[in-house]
C-alpha positions as CSV (number, residue, x, y, z in Angstrom):
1,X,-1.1,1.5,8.8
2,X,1.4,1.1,5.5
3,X,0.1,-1.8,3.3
4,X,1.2,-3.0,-0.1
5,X,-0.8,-6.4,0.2
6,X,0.4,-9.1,-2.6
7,X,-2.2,-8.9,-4.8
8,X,-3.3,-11.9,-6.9
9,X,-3.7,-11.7,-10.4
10,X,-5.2,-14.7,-11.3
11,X,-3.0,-14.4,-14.9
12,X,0.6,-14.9,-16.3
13,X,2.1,-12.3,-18.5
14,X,5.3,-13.9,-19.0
15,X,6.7,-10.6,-20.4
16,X,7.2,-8.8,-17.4
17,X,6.4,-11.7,-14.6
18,X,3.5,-12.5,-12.8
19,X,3.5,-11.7,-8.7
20,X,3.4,-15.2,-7.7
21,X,6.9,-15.8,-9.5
22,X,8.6,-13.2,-6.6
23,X,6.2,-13.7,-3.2
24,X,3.1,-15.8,-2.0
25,X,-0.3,-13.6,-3.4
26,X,-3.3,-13.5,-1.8
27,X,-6.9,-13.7,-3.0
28,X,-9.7,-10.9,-2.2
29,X,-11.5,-13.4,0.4
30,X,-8.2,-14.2,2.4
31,X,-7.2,-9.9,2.6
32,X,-10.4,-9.0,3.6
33,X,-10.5,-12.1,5.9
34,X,-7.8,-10.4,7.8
35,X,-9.9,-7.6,8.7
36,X,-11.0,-8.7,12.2
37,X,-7.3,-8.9,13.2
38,X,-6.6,-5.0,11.4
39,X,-9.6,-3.8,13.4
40,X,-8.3,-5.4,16.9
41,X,-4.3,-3.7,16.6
42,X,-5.9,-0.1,15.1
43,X,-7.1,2.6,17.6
44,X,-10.9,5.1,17.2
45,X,-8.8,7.0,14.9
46,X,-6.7,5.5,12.7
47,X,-5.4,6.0,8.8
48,X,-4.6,3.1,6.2
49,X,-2.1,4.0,3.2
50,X,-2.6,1.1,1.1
51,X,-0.9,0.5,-2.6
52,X,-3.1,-0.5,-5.1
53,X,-2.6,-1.0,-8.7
54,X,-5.2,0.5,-11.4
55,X,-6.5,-3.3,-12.0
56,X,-7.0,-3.9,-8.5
57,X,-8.2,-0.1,-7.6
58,X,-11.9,-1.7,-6.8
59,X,-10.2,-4.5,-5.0
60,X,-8.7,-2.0,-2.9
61,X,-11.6,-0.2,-1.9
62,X,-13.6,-3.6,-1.1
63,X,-10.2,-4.7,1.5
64,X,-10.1,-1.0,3.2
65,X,-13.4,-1.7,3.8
66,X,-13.2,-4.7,5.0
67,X,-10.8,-3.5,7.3
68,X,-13.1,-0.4,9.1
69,X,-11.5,2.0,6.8
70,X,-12.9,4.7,4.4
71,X,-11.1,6.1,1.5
72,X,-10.4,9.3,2.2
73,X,-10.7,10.9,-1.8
74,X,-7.1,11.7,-1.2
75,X,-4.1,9.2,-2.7
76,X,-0.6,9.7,-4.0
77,X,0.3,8.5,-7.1
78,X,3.8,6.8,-7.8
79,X,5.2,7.6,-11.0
80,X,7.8,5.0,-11.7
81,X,9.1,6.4,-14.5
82,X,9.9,3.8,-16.5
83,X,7.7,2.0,-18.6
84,X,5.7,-1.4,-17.6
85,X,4.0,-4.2,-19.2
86,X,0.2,-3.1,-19.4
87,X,-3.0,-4.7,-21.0
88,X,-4.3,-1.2,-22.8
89,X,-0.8,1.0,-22.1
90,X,2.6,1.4,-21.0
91,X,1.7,1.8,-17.1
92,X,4.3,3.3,-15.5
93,X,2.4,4.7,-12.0
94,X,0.8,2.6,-8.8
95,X,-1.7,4.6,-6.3
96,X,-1.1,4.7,-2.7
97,X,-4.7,5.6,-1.2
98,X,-5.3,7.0,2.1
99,X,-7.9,5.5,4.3
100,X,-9.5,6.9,7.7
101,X,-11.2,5.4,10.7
102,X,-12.4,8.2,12.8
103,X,-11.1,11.6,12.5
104,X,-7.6,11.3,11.7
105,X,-6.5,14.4,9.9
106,X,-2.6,14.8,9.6
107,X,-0.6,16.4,11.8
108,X,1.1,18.3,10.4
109,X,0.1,21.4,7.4
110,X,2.6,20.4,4.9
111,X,1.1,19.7,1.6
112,X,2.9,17.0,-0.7
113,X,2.8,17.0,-4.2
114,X,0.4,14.3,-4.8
115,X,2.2,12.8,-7.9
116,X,5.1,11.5,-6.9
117,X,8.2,10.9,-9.3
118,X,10.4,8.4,-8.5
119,X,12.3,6.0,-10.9
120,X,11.4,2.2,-9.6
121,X,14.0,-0.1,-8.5
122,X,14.8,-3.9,-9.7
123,X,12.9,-5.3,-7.5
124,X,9.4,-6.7,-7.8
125,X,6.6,-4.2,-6.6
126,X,9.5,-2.6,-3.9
127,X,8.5,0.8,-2.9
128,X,10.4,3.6,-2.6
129,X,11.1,4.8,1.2
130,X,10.2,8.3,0.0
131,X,6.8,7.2,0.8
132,X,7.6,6.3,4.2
133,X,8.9,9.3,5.1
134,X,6.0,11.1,3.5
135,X,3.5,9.2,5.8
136,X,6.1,9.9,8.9
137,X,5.9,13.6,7.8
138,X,2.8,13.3,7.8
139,X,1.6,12.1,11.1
140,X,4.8,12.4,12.8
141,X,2.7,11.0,16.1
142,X,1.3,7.6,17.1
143,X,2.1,4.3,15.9
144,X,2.9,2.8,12.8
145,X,2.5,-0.5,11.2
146,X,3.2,-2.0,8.3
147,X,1.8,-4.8,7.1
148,X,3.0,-7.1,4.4
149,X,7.0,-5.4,5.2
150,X,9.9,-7.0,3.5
151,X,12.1,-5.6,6.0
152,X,12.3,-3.7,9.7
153,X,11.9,0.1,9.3
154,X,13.0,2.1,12.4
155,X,10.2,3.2,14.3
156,X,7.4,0.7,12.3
157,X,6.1,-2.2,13.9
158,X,6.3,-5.1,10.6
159,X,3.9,-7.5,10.1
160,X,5.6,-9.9,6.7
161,X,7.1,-13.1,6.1
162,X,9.9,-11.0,4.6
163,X,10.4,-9.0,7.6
164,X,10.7,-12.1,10.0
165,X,7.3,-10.9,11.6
């Protein structure tokens, strides 16, 4: 599973835009309601990447949770190199935590550098595809999902309004 679920912030920061000006958010309750329907399409075994940003980290932990996963103590962090809008600092990264079901150890022995540096793109909270193809690297077997998709990736099954599933 690959999930970057729209977060809701519950504020407006007009200087850089809340979420709910680009996509419909989603509280706490309603993404951890979804988690009879994540436990149903995932298998014994089974590993969640989910984004998270540092004021939602906790949130994050509650919905993997919610949806029979465990954090792992591994993530990847996203260095977007250029500067955002931030309460306390300049924040200029966003976590992509790995969550297990089961025993689900990857495939493959390649380590990646866990920080990973990559200069964001125009568009609201869009993820690099370097990430993908870490994950596919990763556990090059098995299905893949991803929920909250703005767009078909070959070989993923999308669930998103974006991605017309």
């Amino acid at each position: 599973f690959y999930a970057d679920p729209p977060w809701e912030y519950g504020q407006v920061i007009d200087k850089y835009g809340p979420a709910e000006r680009h996509y419909a958010t989603m509280t706490l309750d309603e993404l951890c309601a979804m988690g009879p329907e994540v436990q149903a399409a995932s298998t014994e075994n089974a590993v969640l990447f989910l984004w998270s940003t540092s004021p939602k980290l906790r949130d994050a932990f509650t919905v993997a949770d919610a949806w029979g996963f465990r954090y792992s103590g591994a993530m990847f962090v996203w260095d977007k190199v250029l500067h955002n809008y931030g309460h306390y600092n300049s924040v200029r990264h966003e976590l992509l935590l790995i969550c297990i079901k089961g025993s689900c150890t990857p495939d493959a022995n390649e380590l990646i550098d866990s920080v990973q540096s990559i200069e964001r793109s125009g568009e609201h909270s869009e993820k690099p595809e370097e990430f993908r193809r870490i994950i596919d690297t990763l556990y090059p077997h098995g299905p893949r999902l991803e929920m909250f998709a703005r767009k078909q990736a070959p070989g993923w099954v999308s669930w998103g309004a974006e991605a017309g599933a």
